[in-house]
Wavefront OBJ file of the C-alpha trace (Angstrom):
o trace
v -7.271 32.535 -4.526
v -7.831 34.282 -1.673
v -10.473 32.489 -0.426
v -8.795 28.995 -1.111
v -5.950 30.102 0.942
v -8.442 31.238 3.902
v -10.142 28.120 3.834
v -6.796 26.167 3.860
v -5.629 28.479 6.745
v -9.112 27.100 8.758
v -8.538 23.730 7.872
v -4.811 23.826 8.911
v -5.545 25.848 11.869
v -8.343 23.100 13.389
v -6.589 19.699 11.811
v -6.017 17.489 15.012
v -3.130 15.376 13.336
v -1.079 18.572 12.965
v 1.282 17.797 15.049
v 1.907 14.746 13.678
v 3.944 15.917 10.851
v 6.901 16.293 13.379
v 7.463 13.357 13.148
v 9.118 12.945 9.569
v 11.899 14.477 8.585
v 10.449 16.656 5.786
v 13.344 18.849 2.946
v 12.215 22.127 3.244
v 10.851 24.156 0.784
v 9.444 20.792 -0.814
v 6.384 19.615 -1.232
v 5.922 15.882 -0.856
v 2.582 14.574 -2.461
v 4.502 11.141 -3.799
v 4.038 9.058 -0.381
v 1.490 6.875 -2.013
v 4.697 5.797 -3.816
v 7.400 6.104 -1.543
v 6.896 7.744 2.120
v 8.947 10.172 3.354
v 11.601 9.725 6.306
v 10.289 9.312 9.467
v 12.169 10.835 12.178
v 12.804 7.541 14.150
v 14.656 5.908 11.605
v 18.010 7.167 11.453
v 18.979 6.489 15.190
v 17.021 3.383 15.067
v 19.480 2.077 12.258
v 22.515 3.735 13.765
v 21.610 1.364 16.910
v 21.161 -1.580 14.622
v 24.153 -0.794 12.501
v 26.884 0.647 15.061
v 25.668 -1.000 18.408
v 23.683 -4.268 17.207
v 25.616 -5.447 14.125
v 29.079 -3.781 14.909
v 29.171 -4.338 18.659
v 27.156 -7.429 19.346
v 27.317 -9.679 16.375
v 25.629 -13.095 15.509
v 24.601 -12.566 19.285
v 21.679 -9.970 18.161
v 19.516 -12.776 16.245
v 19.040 -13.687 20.395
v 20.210 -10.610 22.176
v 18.580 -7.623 20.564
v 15.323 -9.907 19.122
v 16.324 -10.220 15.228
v 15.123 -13.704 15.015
v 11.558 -12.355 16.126
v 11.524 -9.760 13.584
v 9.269 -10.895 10.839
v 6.505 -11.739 13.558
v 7.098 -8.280 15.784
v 7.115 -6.313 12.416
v 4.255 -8.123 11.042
v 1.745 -7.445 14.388
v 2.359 -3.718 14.575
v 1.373 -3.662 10.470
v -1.734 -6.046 11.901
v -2.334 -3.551 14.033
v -2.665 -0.857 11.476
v -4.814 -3.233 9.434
v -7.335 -4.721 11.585
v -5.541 -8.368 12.511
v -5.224 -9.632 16.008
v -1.933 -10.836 16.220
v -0.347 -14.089 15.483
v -2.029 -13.216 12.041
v 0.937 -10.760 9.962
v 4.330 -11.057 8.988
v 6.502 -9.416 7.505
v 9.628 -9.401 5.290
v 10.165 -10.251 1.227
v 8.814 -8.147 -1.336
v 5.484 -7.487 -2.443
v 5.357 -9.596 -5.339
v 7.089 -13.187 -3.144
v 4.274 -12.408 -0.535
v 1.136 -12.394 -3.633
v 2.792 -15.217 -4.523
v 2.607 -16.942 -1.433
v -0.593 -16.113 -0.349
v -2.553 -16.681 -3.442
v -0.887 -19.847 -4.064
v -2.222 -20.746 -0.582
v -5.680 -19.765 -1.500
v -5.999 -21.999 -4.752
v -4.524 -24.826 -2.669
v -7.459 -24.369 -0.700
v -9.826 -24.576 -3.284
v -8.343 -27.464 -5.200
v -11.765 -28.394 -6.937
v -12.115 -24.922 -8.529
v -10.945 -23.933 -11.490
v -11.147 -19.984 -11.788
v -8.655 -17.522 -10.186
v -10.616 -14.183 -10.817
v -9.096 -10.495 -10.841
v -8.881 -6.679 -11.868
v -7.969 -5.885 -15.435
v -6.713 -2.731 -13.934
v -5.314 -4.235 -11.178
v -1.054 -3.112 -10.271
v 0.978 -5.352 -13.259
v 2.470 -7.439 -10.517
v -1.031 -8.379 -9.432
v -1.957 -9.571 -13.417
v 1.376 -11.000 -13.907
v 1.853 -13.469 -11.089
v -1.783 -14.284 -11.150
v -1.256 -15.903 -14.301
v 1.879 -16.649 -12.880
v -0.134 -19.009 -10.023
v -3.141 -20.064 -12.741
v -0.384 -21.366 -14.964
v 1.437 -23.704 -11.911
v -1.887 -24.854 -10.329
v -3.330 -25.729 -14.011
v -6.132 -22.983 -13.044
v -7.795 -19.907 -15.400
v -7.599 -16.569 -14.810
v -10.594 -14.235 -15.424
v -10.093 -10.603 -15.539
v -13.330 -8.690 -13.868
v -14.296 -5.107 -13.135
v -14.912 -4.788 -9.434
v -18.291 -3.449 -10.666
v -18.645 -7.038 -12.289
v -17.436 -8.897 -9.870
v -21.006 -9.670 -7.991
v -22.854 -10.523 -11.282
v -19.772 -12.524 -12.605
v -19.530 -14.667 -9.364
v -23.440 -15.310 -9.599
v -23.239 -16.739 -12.492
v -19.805 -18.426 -12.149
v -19.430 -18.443 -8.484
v -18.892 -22.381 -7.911
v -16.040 -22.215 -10.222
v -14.419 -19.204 -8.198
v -11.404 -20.664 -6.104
v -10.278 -17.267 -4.787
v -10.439 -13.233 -5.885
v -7.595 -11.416 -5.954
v -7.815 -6.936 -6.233
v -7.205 -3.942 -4.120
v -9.042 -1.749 -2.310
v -8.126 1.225 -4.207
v -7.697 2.076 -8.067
v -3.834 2.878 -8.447
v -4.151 5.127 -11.432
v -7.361 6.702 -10.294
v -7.870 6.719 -6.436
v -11.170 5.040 -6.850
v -12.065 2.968 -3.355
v -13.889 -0.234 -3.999
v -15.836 -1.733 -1.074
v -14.062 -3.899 0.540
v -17.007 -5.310 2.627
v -19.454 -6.321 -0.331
v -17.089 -8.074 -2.154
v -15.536 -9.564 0.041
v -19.244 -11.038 1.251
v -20.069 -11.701 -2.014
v -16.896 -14.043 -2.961
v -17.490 -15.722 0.479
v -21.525 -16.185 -0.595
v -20.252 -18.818 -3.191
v -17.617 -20.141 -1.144
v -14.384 -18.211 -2.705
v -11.735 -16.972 -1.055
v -10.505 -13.290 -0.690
v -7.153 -11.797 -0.996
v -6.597 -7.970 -0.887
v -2.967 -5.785 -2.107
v -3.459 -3.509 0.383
v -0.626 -1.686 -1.016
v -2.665 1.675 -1.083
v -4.846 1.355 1.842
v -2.291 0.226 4.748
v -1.743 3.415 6.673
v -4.178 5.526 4.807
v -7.407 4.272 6.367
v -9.123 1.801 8.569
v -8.988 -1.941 7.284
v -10.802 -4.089 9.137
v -9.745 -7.160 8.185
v -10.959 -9.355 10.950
v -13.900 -7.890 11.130
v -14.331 -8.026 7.545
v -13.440 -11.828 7.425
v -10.798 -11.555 4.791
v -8.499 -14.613 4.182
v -5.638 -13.204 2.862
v -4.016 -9.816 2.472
v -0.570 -8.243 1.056
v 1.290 -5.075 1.157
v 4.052 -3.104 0.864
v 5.985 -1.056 4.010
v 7.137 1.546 1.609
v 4.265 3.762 0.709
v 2.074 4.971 3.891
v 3.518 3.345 6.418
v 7.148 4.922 4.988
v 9.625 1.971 5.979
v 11.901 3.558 3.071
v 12.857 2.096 -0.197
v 12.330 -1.661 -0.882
v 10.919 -1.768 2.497
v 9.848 -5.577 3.906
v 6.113 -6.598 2.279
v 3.656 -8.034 4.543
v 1.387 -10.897 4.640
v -2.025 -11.501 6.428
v -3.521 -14.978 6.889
v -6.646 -15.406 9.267
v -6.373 -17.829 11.747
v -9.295 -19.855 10.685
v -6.209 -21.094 8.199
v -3.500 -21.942 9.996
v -4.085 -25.359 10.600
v -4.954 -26.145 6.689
v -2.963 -23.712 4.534
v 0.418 -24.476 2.823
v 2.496 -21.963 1.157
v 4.533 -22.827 -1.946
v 8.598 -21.967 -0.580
v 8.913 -23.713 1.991
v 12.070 -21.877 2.637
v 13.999 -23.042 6.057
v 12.945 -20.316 8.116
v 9.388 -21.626 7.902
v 10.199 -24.889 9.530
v 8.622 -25.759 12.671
v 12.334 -26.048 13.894
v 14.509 -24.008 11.747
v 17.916 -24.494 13.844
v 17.454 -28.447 13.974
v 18.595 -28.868 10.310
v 16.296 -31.705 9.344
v 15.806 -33.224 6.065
v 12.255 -32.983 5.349
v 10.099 -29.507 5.865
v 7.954 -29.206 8.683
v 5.972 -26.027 8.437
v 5.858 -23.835 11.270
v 2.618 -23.430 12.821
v 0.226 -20.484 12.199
v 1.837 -17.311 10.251
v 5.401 -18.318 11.172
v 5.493 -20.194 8.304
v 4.988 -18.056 5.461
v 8.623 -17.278 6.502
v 10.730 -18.162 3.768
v 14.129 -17.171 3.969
v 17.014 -15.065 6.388
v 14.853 -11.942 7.110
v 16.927 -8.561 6.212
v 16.796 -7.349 9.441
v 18.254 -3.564 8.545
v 14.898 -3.247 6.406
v 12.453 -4.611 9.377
v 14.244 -2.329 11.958
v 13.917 0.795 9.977
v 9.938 -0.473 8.803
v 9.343 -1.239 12.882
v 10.794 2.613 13.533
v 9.159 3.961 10.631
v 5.803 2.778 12.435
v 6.173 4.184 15.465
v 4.728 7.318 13.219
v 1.402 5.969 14.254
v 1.698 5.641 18.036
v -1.327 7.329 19.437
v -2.510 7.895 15.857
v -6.669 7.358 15.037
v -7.152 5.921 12.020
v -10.390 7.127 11.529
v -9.073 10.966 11.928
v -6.196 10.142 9.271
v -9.119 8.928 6.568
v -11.160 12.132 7.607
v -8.381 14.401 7.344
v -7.375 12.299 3.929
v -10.911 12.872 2.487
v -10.606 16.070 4.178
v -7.402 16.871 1.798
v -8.489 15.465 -1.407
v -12.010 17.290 -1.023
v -9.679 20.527 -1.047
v -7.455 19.229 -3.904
v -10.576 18.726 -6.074
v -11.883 21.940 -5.076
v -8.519 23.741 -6.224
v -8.306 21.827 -8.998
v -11.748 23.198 -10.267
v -11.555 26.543 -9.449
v -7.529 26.728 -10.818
v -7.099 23.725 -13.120
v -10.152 22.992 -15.265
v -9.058 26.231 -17.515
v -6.168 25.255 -18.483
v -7.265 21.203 -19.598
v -6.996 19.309 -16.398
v -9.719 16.529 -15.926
v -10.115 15.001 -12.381
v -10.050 11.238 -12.398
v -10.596 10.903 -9.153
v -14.288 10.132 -8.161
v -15.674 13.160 -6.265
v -17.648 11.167 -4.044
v -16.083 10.839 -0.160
v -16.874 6.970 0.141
v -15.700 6.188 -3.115
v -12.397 8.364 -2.827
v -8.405 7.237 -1.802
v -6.046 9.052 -0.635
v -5.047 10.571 -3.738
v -6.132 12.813 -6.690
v -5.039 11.635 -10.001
v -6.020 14.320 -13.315
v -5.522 13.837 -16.468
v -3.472 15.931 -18.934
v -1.982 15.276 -22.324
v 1.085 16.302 -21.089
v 1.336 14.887 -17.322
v 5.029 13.356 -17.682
v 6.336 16.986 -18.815
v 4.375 18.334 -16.231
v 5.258 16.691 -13.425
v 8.877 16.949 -14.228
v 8.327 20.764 -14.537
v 6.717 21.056 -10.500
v 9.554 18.923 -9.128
v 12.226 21.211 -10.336
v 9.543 24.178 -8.284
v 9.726 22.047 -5.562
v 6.316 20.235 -5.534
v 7.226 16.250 -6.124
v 4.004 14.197 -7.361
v 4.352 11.713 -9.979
v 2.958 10.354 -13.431
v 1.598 7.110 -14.321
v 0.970 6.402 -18.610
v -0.175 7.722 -20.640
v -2.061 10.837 -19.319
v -2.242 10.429 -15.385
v -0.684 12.783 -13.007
v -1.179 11.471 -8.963
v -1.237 13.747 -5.879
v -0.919 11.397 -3.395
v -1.894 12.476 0.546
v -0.783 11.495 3.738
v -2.413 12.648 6.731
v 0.055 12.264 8.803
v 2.144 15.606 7.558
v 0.395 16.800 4.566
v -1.208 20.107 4.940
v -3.833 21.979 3.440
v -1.463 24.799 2.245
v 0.616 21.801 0.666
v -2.106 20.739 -1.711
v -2.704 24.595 -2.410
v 0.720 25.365 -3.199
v 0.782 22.577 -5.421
v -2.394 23.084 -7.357
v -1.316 27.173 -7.863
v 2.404 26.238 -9.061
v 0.565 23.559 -11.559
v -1.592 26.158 -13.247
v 0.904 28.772 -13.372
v 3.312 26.280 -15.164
v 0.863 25.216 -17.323
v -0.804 28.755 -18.389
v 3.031 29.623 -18.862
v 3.737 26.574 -20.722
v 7.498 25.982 -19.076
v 7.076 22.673 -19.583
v 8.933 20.068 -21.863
v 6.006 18.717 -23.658
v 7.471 15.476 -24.886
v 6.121 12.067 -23.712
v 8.345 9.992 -21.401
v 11.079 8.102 -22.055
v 11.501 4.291 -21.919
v 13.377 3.561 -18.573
v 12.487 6.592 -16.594
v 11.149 6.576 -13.082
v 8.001 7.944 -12.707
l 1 2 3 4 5 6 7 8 9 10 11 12 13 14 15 16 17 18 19 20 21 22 23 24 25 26 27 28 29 30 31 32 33 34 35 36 37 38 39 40 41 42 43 44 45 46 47 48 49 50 51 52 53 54 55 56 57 58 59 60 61 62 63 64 65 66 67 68 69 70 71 72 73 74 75 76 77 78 79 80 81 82 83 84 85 86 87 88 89 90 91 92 93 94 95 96 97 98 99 100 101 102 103 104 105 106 107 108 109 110 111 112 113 114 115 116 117 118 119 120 121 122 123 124 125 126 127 128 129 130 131 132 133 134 135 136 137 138 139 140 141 142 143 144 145 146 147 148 149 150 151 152 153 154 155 156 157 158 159 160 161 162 163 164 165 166 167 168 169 170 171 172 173 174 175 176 177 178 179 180 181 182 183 184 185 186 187 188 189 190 191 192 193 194 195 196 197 198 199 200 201 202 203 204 205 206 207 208 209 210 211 212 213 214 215 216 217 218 219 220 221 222 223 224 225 226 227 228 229 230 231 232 233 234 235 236 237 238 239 240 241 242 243 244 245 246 247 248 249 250 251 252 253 254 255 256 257 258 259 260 261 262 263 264 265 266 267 268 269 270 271 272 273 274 275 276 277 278 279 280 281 282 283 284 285 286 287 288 289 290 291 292 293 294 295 296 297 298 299 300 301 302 303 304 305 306 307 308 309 310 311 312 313 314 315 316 317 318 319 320 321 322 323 324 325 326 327 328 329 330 331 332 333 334 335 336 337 338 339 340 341 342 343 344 345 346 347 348 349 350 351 352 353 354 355 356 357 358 359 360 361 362 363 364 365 366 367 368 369 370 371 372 373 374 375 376 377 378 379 380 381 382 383 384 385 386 387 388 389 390 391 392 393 394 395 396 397 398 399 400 401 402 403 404 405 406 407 408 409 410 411 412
């Protein structure tokens, strides 16, 4: 133990994003290792909305949609995410949920590929993902073919003219595995398919790249590393190279080319504008567009060294503490094939996790067996992910846990 706790002292003591954590508004004597879930308050949020609520909404009214820039929301919102993710701007917006915006862009990518019949993506891709895949195969008349990233070059080599667009994520959601993002992408674009990435888990958390990449189409949520708060606005990528030939499927009347002239017929708006759909919840977008201010002055490339950097230590402590007592590590050990989270597995990981949030150490739990340590660079420490790790083997060792298996209904 001692020697764990030195090394976390030298790691702490030399981290250059340190200061960093300032900038959320962390409970204290808590232990937040859920933010690949639901990030924690950033400290620019609460005046932010008490401007918007008190001053913008109370004082100036309708006038604000012109006055204080609400109508411009979805676009301003969307380029600082683009920033975050690699997109020049012009190419992000911002607003709905997670699930309208896979909708909308992967119903935009079939369109494009109207001669192919096969929609291709992760059997252990996030249920949303699976469900409104089928959800798009079944309204376009197309199939869907559930592949292994691992599969995914021989599949498309042998069924690659069929392929109209593939659909996964970056990064495993149970396990913290990181696919490459680069290869794949290449190889759907060898056979003429197009991409779409849930960036759900890698927005905020690491370099992107999507421009340089050549990605079509990306998602994500503003709730998890980039900490826009609960329900926060979704975003949606589309390079440039398809503005002039992609249609999205709600064409809702914020996505006309003139949304205030009340026509009849929909004109689409031109270039990202018009994956607008409808009245943008401005509250959400101001407290997502404060929430990001988090990153101001903020290298990515130091937050996915300092993320490897704490998941290296978490596997470490989970070796040296954990494997005793029945914990497996999920997570792959390797640094380029690693997230920014370490998941274990434990018969009893619902019990378990409920046990370390009553001692003040939040994580979470997803079925059957998986218990998730999620990392943020931005303010986790060292010393958190030791803390954790110690107060997990002393509850297990001491078995005060409730060993039944989760309810239906309950949050984890």
């Amino acid at each position: 133990m001692t020697e764990l706790a030195e090394l976390a002292d030298h790691l702490d003591a030399t981290d250059p994003l340190a200061h960093v954590r300032d900038r959320f508004l962390l409970p204290e004597d808590v232990v937040y290792l859920d933010g690949n879930s639901l990030g924690p308050l950033p400290a620019a949020v609460p005046p932010a909305l008490e401007d918007a609520v008190h001053r913008q909404w109370g004082t100036d009214l309708i006038r604000s949609w012109n006055d204080n820039d609400w109508w411009q929301a979805p676009l301003r919102v969307g380029d600082a995410v683009g920033a975050l993710i690699g997109a020049a701007p012009g190419q992000t917006v911002a607003g709905d949920s997670t699930s309208v915006q896979l909708f909308t862009a992967l119903s935009a990518a079939a369109e494009l590929r109207p001669d192919r019949p096969l929609l291709v993506t992760d059997p252990e891709h996030f249920p949303t993902d699976r469900y409104l895949a089928d959800s798009v195969g079944r309204l376009h008349g197309r199939q869907v073919r559930r592949v292994a990233p691992a599969d995914l070059p021989e599949f498309l080599d042998e069924h690659g003219d069929q392929v109209a667009v593939i659909s996964y994520s970056p990064v495993d959601f149970r396990t913290g595995e990181l696919h490459d993002m680069a290869a794949l992408t290449a190889a759907a674009h060898r056979v003429g398919a197009l991409v779409l990435w849930d960036l759900c888990h890698a927005a905020g958390a690491m370099p992107v790249g999507l421009d340089d990449l050549g990605v079509d189409f990306a998602v994500g949520c503003g709730y998890k590393f980039l900490s826009g708060g609960p329900g926060a606005p979704a975003f949606l990528y589309a390079a440039e190279r398809h503005h002039d030939s992609w249609r999205t499927p709600l064409n809702g009347w914020t996505g006309h080319a003139e949304p205030f002239g009340l026509h009849a017929d929909y004109t689409p708006a031109p270039g990202i504008a018009r994956a607008r759909i409808g009245t943008p919840p401005i509250l959400s977008l101001l407290a997502l567009e404060a929430a990001l201010s988090a990153f101001d002055g903020v290298d990515l490339e130091q937050v996915r060294a300092k993320s490897l950097s704490l998941t290296g230590f978490f596997l470490r402590c989970a070796e040296d503490l954990l494997a005793a007592e029945g914990f497996e590590p999920v997570t792959p050990a390797e640094p380029e094939i690693r997230a920014s989270q370490v998941s274990l597995r434990h018969p009893h990981a619902y019990g378990l996790i409920q046990a370390l949030a009553a001692r003040g150490i939040i994580a979470d739990m997803r079925a059957p067996d998986i218990l998730r340590f999620g990392v943020n660079a931005l303010y986790t420490s060292h010393h958190d992910v030791l803390a954790a790790a110690t107060r997990l083997q002393r509850t297990t060792a001491a078995g005060e846990y409730d060993s039944a298996p989760q309810q239906p209904g309950t949050v984890t």
